[in-house]
C-alpha positions in Angstrom: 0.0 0.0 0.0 2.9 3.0 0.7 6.4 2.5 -0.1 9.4 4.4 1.1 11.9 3.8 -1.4 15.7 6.2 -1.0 14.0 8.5 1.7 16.6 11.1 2.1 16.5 14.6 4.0 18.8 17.5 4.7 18.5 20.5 7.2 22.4 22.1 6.7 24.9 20.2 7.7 22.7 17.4 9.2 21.5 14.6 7.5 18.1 13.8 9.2 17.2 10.3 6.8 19.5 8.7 4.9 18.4 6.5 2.2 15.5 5.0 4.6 13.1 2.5 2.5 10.7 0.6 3.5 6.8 -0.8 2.8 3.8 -0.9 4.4 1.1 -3.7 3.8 -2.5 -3.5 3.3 -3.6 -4.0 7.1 -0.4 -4.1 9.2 0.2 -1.9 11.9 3.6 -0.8 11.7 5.5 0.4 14.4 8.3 3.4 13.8 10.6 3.4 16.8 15.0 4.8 17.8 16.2 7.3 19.8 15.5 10.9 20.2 16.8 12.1 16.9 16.9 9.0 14.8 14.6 10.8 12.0 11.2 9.2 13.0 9.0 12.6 12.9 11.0 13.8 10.2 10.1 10.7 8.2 6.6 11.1 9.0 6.5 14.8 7.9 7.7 14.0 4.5 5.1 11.2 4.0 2.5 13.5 5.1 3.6 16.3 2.6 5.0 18.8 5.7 8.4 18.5 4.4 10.2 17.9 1.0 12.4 15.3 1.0 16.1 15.9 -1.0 15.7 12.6 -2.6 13.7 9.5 -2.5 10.3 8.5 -3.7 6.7 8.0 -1.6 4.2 5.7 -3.4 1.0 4.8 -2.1 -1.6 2.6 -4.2 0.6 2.6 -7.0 1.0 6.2 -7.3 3.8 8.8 -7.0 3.0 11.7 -4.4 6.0 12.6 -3.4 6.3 16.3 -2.9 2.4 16.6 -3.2 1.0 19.0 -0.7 -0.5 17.9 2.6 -3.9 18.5 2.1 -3.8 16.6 -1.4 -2.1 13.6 0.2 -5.3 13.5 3.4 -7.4 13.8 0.2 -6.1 10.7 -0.9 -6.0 8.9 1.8 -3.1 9.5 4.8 -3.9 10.9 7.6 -1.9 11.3 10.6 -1.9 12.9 14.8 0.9 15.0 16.1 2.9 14.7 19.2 2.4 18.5 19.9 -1.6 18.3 20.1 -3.0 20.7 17.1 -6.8 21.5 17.3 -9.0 24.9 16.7 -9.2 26.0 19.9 -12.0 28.5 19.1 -14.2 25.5 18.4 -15.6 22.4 21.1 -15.2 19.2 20.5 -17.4 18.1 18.0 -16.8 20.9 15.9 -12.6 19.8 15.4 -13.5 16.8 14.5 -16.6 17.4 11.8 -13.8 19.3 10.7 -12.1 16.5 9.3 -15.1 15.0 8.1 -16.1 17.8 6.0 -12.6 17.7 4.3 -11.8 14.3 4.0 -12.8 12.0 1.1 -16.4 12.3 1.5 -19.0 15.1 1.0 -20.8 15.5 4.4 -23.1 18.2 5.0 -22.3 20.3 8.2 -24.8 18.1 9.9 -23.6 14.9 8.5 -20.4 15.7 9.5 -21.2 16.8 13.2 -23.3 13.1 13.4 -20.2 11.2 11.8 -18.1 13.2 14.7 -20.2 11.9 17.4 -19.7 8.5 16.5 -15.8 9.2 16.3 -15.4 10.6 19.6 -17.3 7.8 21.2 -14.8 5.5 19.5 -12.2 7.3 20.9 -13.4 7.1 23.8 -13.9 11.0 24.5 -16.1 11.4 27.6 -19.4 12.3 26.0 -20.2 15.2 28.5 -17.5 17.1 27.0 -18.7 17.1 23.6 -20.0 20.7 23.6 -16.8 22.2 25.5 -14.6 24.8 24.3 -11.2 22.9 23.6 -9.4 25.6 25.8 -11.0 23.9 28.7 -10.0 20.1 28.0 -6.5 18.2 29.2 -4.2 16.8 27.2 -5.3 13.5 27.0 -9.0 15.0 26.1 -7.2 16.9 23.3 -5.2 13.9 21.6 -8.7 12.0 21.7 -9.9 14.9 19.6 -6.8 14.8 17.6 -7.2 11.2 16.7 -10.9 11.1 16.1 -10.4 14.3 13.8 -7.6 12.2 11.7 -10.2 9.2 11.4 -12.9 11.8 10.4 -11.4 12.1 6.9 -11.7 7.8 6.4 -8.2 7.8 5.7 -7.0 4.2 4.2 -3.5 4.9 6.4 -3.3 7.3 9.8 0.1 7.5 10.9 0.1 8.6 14.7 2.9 10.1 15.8 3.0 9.0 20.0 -0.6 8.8 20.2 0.2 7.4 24.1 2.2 10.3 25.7 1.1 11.2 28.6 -1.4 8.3 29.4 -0.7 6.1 32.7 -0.3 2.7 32.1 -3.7 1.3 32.2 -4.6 3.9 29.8 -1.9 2.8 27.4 -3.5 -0.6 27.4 -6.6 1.0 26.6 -5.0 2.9 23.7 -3.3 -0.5 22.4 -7.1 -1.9 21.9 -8.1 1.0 20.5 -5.5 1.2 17.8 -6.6 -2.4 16.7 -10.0 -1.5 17.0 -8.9 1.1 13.8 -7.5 -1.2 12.3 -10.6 -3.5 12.2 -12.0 -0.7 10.1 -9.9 -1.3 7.6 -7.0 1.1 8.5 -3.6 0.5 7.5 -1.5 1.8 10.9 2.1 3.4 11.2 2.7 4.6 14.4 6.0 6.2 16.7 6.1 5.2 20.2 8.6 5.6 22.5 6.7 2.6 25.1 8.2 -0.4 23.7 5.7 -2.4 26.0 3.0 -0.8 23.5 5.0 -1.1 20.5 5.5 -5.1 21.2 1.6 -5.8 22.1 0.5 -3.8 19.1 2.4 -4.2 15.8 3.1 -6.6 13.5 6.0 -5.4 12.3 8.9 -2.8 13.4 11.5 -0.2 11.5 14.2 0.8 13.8 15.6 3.8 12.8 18.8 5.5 13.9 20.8 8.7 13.3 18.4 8.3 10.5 19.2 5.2 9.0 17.4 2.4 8.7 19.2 -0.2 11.4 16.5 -3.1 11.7 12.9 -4.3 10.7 10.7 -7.4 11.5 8.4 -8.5 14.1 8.5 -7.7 17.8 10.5 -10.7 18.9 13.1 -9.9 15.5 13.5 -6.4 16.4 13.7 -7.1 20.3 16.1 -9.4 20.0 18.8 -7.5 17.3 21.7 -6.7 18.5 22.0 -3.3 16.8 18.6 -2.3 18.4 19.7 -2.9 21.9 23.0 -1.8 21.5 21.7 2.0 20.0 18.5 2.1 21.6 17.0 -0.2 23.7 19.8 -0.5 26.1 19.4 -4.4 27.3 17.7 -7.1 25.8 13.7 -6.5 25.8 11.4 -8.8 27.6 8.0 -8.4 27.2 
């Protein structure tokens, strides 16, 4: 469904990917995980359209978009969350997300859209008594609920979220593991970074290991956990979940 192929990116003098590839199935969740400036963000940004990359190609279904702008590649079908929390603040709940279901790939009226956002943030899990409250008011967890309902508001065929789990306590990052296969029993294709490896190993299928923005490992949990290049550059020890 999207390939990576030669992903390369310069800001200066530092490289931020270099020569990452790499391709995403039909259905897979997908995790993106390495250190604190191993490229993941970066990567995701130039998927997304935020960024240009210096070389390298993006295809998804077939079809060059690399360098297309980011509202033509959420037409298309990628969406994506960010780990600073971006909403209208001017608006309540409901309203940020029927914004995303007003510009995604279908035509809802206002109404339409403000129904379809209802059933989103119940998904989500967004406590329904906040529905009509100014965004200014809410937490930060309330506010990545709203960020992730808004990203499945367009129907995206991929969402890539970007530490979806920050700043959720542990039972709550359980929660947020079932949730994230609960989109992709809709028929969502999942990439996601994480820093939690405990979430990383319960929920994906499959794990690119960047670092220093190379591409240093991929494969399954048990693969990746047990490579010696991933605990030697990130994970520290051997990882036993």
């Amino acid at each position: 469904m999207l390939k990576v192929e030669g992903l390369s990116k310069r800001f200066g003098g530092i490289t931020a990917l270099d020569e990452v590839t790499f391709e995403i199935n039909e259905g897979e969740i997908v995790g993106l995980v390495g250190p604190n400036g191993a490229g993941k963000t970066t990567l995701i940004n130039i998927i997304n359209g935020i960024l240009k990359p210096d070389n390298g190609k993006i295809i998804f279904n077939g079809r060059d978009i690399t360098g297309l702008n980011p509202f033509e590649i959420c037409k298309m079908g990628i969406s994506r969350t960010f780990q600073s929390v971006q909403v209208f603040h001017e608006l309540n709940a409901i309203e940020n997300v029927a914004i995303g279901a007003m510009f995604g790939n279908s035509e809802k009226s206002i109404e339409e859209a403000k129904e379809h956002a209802i059933e989103l943030l119940r998904f989500v899990g967004f406590p329904e008594n906040l529905f009509y409250t100014s965004v200014d008011r809410l937490n930060f967890v309330e506010l990545k609920r709203i960020q992730l309902a808004r990203a499945l508001a367009t129907d995206p065929q991929v969402i890539m979220l970007d530490e979806v789990t920050t700043g959720l306590t542990p039972s709550e990052c359980d929660e947020a593991v079932k949730l994230i296969k609960k989109i992709r029993k809709k028929g969502i294709t999942i990439l996601m970074v994480e820093h939690i490896m405990r979430i990383i190993m319960k929920a994906c299928d499959r794990i690119i290991v960047l670092n220093l923005g190379k591409k240093i490992a991929e494969g399954t949990p048990d693969e990746v956990a047990n490579n010696e290049k991933v605990i030697e550059s990130y994970l520290g020890e051997r990882f036993l979940w």
